[in-house]
N, C-alpha and C positions, 0 to 999 in steps of 0.2 A: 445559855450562851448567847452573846447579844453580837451581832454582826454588824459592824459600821458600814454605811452609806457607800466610803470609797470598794468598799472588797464588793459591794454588791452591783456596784458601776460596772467598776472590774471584771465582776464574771459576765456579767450581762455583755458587756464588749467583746470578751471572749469566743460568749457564745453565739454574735451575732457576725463578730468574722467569724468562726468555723462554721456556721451555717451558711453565708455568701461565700466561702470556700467551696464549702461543697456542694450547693448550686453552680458555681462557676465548673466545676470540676465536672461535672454529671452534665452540661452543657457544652460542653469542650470536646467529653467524651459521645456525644448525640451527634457532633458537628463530622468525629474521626470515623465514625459508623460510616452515615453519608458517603464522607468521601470514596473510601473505601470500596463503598458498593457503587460509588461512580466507578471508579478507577477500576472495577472488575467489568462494569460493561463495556467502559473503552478499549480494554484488552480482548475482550470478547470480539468489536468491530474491528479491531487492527486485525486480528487473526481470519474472520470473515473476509477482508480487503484480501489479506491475505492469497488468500487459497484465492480469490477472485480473481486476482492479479496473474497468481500461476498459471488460473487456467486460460485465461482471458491470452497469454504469453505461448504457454502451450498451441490455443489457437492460432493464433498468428504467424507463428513456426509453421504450422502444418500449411497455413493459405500459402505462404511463401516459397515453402517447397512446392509445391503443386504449380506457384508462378512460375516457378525458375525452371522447373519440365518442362512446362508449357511454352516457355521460353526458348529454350534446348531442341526442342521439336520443330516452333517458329525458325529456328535458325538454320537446322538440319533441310528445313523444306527450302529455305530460301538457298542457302548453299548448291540445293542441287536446282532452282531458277537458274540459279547463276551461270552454273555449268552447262547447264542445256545452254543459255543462250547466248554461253561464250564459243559453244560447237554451231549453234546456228549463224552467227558471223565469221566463224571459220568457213562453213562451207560456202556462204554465199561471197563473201568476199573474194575468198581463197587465200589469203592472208595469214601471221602469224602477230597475233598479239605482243604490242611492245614489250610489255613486262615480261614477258618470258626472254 
């Protein structure tokens, strides 16, 4: 059996696309790996930031209660400044404060 020139072009073509096919494809498929394992560490730090955040939020709640006590207390002590020495220009005046 004698095979002409063109058929042997022909496969030879053949098989030099499906070989740069399948390089292309095994190379495409190299590239989806990558990603892949990029995009698993990035979901890794989101989740890290994460809980960071919470806690970091967490904290900050707790400082602010602790301010606004501390606040509360600040204000309790001055309220009664105030009352003492709205009684100490009562007595020395002898007077009755306008607002009232």
């Amino acid at each position: 059996m004698i095979v002409s020139a063109e058929i042997i072009t022909m496969l030879g073509g053949f098989a030099t696309l499906l070989a740069s096919g399948g390089t292309f494809a095994m190379f495409m498929f190299r590239l989806f790996v990558r990603l892949e394992a990029r995009v698993d560490v990035l979901a890794g730090e989101v989740t890290n930031l994460r809980g960071d955040m919470t806690r970091e939020v967490a904290e900050l709640r707790g400082d602010m209660t602790r301010e606004i006590a501390q606040m509360r207390g600040d204000l309790a002590g001055l309220s009664r400044e105030v009352s003492e020495l709205r009684g100490e220009f009562r007595g020395r005046f002898d007077t009755q404060p306008a607002a009232e």
